[in-house]
C-alpha positions in Angstrom: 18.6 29.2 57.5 16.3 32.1 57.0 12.8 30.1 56.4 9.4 31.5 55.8 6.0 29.4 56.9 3.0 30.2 55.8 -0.5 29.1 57.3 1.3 29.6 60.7 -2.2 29.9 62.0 -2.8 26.2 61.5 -1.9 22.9 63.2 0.5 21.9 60.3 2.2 25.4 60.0 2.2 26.3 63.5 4.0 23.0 63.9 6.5 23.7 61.4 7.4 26.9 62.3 8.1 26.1 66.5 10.1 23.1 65.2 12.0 25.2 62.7 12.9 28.1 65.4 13.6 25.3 68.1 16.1 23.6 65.8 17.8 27.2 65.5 16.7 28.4 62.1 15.4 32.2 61.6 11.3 31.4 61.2 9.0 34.3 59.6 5.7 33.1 60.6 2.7 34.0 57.9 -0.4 33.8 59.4 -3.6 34.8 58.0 -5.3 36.5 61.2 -3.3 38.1 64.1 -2.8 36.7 67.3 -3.3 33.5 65.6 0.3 32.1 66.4 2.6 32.7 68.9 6.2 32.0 69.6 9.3 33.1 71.4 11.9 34.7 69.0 9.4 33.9 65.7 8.8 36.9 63.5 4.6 37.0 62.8 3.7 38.7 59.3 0.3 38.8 58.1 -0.3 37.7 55.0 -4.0 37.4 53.0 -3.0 34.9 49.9 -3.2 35.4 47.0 -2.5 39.3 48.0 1.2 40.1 47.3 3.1 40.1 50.4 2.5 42.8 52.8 5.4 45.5 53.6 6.9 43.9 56.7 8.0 40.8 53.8 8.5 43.2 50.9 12.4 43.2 51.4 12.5 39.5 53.2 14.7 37.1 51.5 14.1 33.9 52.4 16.7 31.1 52.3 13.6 28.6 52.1 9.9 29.2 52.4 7.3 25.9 54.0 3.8 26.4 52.4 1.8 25.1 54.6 -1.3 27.7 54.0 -4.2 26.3 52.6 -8.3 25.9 52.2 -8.9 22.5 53.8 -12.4 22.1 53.3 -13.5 19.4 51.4 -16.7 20.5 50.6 -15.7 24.4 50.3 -16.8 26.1 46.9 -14.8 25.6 44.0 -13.6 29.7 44.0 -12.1 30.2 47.1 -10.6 26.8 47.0 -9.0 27.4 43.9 -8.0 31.2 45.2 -6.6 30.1 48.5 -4.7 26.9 47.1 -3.6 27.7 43.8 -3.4 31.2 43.4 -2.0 31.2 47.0 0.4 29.0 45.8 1.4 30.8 42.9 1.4 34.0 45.0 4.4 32.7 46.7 6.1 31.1 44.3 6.1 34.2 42.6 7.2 36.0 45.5 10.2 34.6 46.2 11.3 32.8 43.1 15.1 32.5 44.8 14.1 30.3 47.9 13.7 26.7 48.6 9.8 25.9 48.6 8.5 22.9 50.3 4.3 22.7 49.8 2.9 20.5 52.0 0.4 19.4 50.0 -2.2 16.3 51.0 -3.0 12.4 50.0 -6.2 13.4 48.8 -4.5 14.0 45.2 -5.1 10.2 44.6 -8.5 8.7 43.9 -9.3 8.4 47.4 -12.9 7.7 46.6 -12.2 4.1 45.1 -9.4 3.6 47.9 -5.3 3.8 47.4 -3.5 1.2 48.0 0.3 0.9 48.2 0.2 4.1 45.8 3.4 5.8 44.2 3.6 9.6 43.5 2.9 9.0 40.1 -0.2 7.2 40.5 -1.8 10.6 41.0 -3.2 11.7 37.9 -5.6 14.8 36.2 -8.6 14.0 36.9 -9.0 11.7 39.8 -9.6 14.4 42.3 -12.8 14.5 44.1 -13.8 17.8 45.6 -12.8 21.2 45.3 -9.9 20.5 48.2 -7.9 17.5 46.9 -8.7 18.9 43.0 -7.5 22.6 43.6 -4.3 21.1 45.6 -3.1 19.1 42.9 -3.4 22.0 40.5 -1.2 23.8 43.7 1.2 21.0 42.4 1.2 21.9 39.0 2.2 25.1 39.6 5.5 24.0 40.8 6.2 21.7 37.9 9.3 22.4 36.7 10.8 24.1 39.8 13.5 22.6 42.3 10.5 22.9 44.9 9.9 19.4 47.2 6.2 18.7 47.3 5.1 16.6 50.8 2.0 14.4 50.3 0.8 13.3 54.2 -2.4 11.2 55.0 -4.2 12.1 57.6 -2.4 14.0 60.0 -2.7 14.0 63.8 -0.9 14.5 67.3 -1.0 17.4 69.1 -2.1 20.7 68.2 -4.6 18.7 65.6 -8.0 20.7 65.9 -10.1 18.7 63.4 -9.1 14.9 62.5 -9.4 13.0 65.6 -11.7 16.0 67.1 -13.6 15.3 64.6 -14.5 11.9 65.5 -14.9 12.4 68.9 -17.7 14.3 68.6 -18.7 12.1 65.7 -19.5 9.6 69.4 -23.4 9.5 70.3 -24.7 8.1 73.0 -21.8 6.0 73.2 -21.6 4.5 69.8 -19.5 5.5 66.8 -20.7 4.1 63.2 -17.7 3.5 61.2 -18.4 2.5 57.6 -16.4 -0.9 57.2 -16.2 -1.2 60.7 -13.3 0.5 60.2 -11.6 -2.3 59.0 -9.8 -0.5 56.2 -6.1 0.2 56.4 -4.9 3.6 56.5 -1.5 4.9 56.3 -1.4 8.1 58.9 0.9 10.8 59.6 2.2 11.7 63.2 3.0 15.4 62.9 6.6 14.5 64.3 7.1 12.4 61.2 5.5 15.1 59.0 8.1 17.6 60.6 11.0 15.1 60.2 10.3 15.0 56.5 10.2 19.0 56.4 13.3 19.0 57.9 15.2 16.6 55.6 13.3 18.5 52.6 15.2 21.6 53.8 18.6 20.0 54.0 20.8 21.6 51.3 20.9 19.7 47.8 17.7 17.3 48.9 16.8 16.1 45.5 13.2 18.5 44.6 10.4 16.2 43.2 7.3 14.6 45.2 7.5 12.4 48.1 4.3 10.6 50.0 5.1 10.9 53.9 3.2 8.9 56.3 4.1 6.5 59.4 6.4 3.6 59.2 3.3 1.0 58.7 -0.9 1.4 58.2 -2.9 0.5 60.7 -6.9 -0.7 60.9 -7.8 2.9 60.8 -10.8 2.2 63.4 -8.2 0.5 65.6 -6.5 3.9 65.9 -9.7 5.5 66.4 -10.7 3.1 69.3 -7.3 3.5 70.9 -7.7 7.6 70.6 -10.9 6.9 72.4 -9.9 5.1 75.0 -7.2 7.4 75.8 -9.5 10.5 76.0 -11.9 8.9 78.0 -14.8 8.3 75.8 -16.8 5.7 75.7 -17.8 3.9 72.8 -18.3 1.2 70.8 -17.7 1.2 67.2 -20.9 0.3 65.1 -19.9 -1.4 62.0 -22.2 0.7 58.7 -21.9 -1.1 55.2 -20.1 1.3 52.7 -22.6 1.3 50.4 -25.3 2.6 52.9 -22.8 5.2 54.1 -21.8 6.4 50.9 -25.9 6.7 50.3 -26.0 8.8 53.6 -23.3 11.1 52.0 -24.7 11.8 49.0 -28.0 12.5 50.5 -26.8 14.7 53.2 -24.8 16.2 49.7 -28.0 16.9 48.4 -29.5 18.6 51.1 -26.8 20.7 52.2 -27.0 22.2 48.5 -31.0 23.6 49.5 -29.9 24.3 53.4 -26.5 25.8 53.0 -25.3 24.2 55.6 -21.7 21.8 55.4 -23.7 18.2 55.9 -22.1 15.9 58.8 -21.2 12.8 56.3 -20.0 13.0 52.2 -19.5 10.6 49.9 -15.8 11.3 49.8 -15.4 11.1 53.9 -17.2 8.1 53.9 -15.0 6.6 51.2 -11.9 7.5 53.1 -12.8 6.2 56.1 -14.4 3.0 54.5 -11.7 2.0 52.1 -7.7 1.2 51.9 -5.1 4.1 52.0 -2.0 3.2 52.0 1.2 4.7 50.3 4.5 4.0 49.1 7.9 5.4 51.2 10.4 4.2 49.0 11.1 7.6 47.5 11.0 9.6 50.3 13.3 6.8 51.9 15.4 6.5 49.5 15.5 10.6 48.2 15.3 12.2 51.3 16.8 9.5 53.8 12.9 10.0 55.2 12.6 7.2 58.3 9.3 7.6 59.7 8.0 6.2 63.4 5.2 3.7 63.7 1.6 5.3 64.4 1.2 6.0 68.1 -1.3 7.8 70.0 0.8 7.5 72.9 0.1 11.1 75.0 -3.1 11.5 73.1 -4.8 12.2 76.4 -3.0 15.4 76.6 -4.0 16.9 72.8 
């Protein structure tokens, strides 16, 4: 197949589009600054969404196109998070209306703030968004309502290439202790980018049934477990510091409020200390069943390396 992949630039993209050519598809990489992928025998276009496409795609015909570009910023302002992941979205749609579109869109559509526990697709409602990130995506998914498209939902993806998760928490470490609201307790369903590619991959199969499919690892895991193990592996020492997530959500929304007078992105929010704090967990029977999606326990096997 002929398949286009936007937000090349990033960890998911990038991903998706060296698997794609290494499995012997034609891959049109869309990046949205130069140099910022790189591949033998990959095409590299850039592309500024919501612009329409630039000449070098103006005559491009896609069999399929993976839209993985997007603002992930959960505390980015509500207008370039809307132009970047809805209008990008429509941009594209609108652009090649003939070709196969898989969005890979995010967990953070559920109500992530009260915790998500064994959810189905449809347990994602108007509404329950918190954020300009996980609201503008789901609009992203409205936009494909009524199209044969295949919308991916991951949690919390890491492996390598991942420049902000599990980076994030290691330099969340210091002096050797690492406060985890919960304790990290809390079970979390994550997503291994292999399994996030295996799913791509299915969705791209001729005649995979279009609709919306959550895509994690086989089985959660004690989130600060996982966190610990990543750790260990990179050679940091620590010791996880159970925080109460009352006193951690507090923390957020006062490092909220004084972001808004420094204008600068606070360390802690509300939301990541909800997601970190409480249960997220999804259902696989619809990608399992719909897709034939089966998906490899968590492992941080080779994390050293990342």
């Amino acid at each position: 197949m002929t398949v286009l992949v936007t937000g090349a630039g990033g960890f998911v993209g990038g991903a998706v589009a060296r698997r794609l050519a290494e499995s012997g598809h034609e891959v049109i990489a869309a990046v949205r600054r130069p140099g910022s992928f790189d591949h033998p025998g990959v095409r590299t276009v850039t592309w500024e969404l919501p612009a329409p496409p630039p000449e070098a795609l103006r005559e491009t015909r896609p069999d399929a196109v993976v839209h993985a570009a997007a603002r992930v910023d959960d505390t980015a302002p509500w207008a370039p998070a809307f132009r970047a992941n809805v209008l990008g979205t429509r941009a594209v749609r609108s652009a090649f209306p003939g070709a196969r579109l898989v969005l890979i869109s995010t967990s953070s559509v559920y109500d992530g703030a009260r915790g998500v526990i064994d959810a189905s697709e449809e347990d994602a409602q108007p509404g329950g968004q918190r954020g300009s990130y996980a609201r503008t995506k789901f609009l992203a998914e409205v936009e494909l309502s009524g199209t044969d498209a295949i919308i991916l939902r991951p949690h919390a993806v890491y492996g390598p290439g991942d420049r902000t998760l599990l980076p994030r928490v290691q330099v969340a470490v210091r002096g050797g202790r690492l406060l985890l609201p919960g304790g990290g307790a809390a079970l979390h369903a994550l997503t291994h980018i292999s399994n996030l590619l295996d799913a791509v991959g299915l969705a791209l199969v001729p005649g995979a049934p279009a609709g919306t499919y959550n895509v994690t690892d086989a089985a959660p895991v004690p989130v600060g477990e996982a966190i610990g193990e990543f750790l260990t592996r990179r050679g940091v020492e620590h010791r996880i510091v159970p925080v109460p997530l009352g006193l951690a959500l507090g923390a957020g929304g006062a490092a909220e409020v004084l972001s808004f007078f420094t204008r600068r992105t606070p360390r802690l929010t509300r939301y990541a200390a909800a997601q970190i704090g409480r249960q997220h967990t999804y259902n696989l029977d619809a990608a399992r069943e719909g897709l034939g999606y089966r998906p490899a326990p968590t492992s941080l096997e080779g994390a050293e390396g990342w």
